[in-house]
N, C-alpha and C positions, 0 to 999 in steps of 0.2 A: 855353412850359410843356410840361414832360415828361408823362406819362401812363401809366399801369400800368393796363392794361386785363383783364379776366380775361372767358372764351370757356364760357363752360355749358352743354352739349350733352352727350345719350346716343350724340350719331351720332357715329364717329370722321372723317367726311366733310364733315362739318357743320363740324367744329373745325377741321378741314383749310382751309375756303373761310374762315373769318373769319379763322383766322391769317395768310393769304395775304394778304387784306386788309387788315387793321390794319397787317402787317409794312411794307405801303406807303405808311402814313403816317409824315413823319419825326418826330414829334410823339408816337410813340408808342416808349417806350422800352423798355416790360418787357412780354410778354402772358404771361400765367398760363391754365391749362386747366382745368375739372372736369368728367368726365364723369358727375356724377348729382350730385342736390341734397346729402346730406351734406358730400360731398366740399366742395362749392362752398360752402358754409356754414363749413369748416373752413379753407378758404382767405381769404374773407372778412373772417374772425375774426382769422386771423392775419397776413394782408397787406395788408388794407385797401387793397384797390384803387381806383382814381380814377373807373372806368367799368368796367360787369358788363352782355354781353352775355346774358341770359337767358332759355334755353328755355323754354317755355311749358309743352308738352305731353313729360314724359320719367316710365318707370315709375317706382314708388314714393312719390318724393318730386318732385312738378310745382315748374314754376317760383314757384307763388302762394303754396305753402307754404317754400319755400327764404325768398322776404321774411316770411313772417307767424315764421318761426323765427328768423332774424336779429334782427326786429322793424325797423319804416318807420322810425324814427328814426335807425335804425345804420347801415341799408342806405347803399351807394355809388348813384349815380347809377346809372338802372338804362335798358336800352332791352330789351325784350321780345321776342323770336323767335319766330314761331308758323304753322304751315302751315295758312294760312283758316281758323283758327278762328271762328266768326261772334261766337260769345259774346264771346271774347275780344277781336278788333276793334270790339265796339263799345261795350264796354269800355273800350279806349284812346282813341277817339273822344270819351266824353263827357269823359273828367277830361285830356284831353290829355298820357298819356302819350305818348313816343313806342313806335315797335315795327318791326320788319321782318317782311316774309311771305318764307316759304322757297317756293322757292329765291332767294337773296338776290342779286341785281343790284350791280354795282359801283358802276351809277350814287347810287341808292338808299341803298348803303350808306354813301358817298362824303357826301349829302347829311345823309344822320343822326348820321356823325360828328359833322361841323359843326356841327351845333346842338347836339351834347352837348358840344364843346367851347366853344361860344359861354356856356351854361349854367353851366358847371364857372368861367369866366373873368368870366362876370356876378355869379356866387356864388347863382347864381337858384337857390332850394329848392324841390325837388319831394318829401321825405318829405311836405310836406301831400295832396299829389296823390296819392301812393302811399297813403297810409293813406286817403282817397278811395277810392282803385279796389278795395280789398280789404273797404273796406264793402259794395262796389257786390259784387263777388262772395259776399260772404257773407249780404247780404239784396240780391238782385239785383230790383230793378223791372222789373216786365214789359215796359212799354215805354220807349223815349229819350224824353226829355222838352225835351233841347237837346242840340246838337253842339256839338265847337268845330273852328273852321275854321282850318286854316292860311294864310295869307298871307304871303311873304315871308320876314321873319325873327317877326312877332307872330302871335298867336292870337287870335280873337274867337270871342265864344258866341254861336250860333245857338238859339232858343227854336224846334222844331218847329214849331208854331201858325201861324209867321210864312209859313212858306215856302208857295209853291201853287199849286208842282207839282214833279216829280224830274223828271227823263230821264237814261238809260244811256248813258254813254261807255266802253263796252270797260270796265276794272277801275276805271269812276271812276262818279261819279255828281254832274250838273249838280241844283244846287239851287236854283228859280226863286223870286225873292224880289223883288215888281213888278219892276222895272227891271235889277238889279242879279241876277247869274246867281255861286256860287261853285261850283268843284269839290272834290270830296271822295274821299279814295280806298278807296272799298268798294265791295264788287259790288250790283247792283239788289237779288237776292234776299236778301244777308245784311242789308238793310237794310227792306227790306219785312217782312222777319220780325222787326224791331224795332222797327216803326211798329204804333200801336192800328188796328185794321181798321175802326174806327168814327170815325175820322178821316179815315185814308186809304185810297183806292181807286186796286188795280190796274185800269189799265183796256188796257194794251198790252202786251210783252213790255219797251219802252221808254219806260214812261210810267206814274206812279203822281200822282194827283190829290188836293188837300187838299178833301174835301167841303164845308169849309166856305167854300170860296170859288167853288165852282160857281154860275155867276149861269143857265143855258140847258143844257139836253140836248135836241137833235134827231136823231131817227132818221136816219140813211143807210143806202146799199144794202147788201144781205147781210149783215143784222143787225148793221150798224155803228150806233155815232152819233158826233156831234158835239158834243164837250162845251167850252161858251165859258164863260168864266171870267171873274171880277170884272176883275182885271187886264187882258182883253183880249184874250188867249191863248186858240185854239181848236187843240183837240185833238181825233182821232179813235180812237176805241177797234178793238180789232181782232174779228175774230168770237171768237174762242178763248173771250174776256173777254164773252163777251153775258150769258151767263144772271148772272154775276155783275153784269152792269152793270144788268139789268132788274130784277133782285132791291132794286138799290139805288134805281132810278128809284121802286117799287111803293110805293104809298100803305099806310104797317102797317096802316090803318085799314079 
């Protein structure tokens, strides 16, 4: 299968690394350029491309507005561009679009082709998912309420409630769910700031706890403690995290 791919970015540097990229696939026959959303909307419209790399964050006209103008229905298969956006990553996270974080890795890049062409070749539709993610932008929920997790070549939905406890891997985040650990790729804090605080508790710079599955908190030295969990799992909070953690141990009553 041939492919017509189109590159939307305001950076001319940006366009430079995807086209380099894409050019290396053989699979890909024609790449198309826009640098700002009209343009990319006029290209769309009249070449209907098979896959639309598109920037997130570009003046005037943003990436969210480029699909709500075209409209989810018409849109080409779409993968997302976006330098840590939090918002936007978690985002992508819950309705399982794909997306890349700038600056884009070959590997990474390499890897998201392939599922967009696994996608385009399965005939799998994601206008429902795109018209999904543009609800979630325009009446955005405070907090995630489920992930969906990549595995392999499938996706599976994570209900937050389930999990408990996170820990930090470098740009990923292990998510503990009894037995059974998945990673996910977002940083601690963009993801901390998408959890209810009245769920979950920081308690380390590497460790965020589901409250509801805390079975023991015991003090240790230099205002640490100990916190063992339903599951089994004991974790130690760091001093940083005290006053927040006694806050939480205190009786409202």
């Amino acid at each position: 299968m041939q492919l017509t791919a189109l590159s939307v970015d305001d950076e001319p540097l940006a366009r430079d690394g995807l086209r380099m990229l894409l050019a290396a696939d053989a699979q890909v026959s024609a790449i198309l350029e826009a640098k700002n959303g009209p343009e990319a909307i006029r290209i769309i419209r009249e070449r209907r491309p098979d896959l639309v790399f598109l920037d997130v964050q570009m003046p005037e006209m943003d990436g969210f507005s480029v699909v709500q103008e075209v409209g989810p229905e018409r849109m080409p298969p779409v993968v997302f561009v976006t330098a840590h956006d939090q918002y936007a990553i978690r985002a992508f996270e819950i309705n399982a679009i794909d997306y890349l974080l700038k600056p884009v890795t070959e590997d990474r890049f390499r890897k998201t082709l392939e599922r967009a062409k696994a996608r385009l070749n399965t005939g799998d539709e994601t206008n429902g998912r795109m018209i999904s993610l543009l609800e979630a932008i325009a009446s955005p929920s405070r907090y995630v309420k489920r992930l969906a997790i990549r595995s392999g070549s499938r996706t599976f939905f994570l209900n937050i409630e389930e999990i408990d406890w996170i820990q930090a891997a470098e740009n990923y985040v292990e998510l503990h769910v009894g037995t059974a650990c998945h990673l996910l790729q977002v940083t601690m804090t963009a993801l901390e700031a998408s959890l209810d605080p009245q769920v979950f508790l920081r308690i380390h710079r590497s460790a965020i706890v589901n409250a509801g599955r805390i079975k023991e908190l015991q003090p240790a030295s230099h205002g640490e403690y100990v916190f063992i969990l339903k599951c089994g799992a004991r974790l130690q909070s760091s001093r940083s995290y005290h006053d927040k953690v006694r806050a939480f141990a205190s009786n409202p009553f």
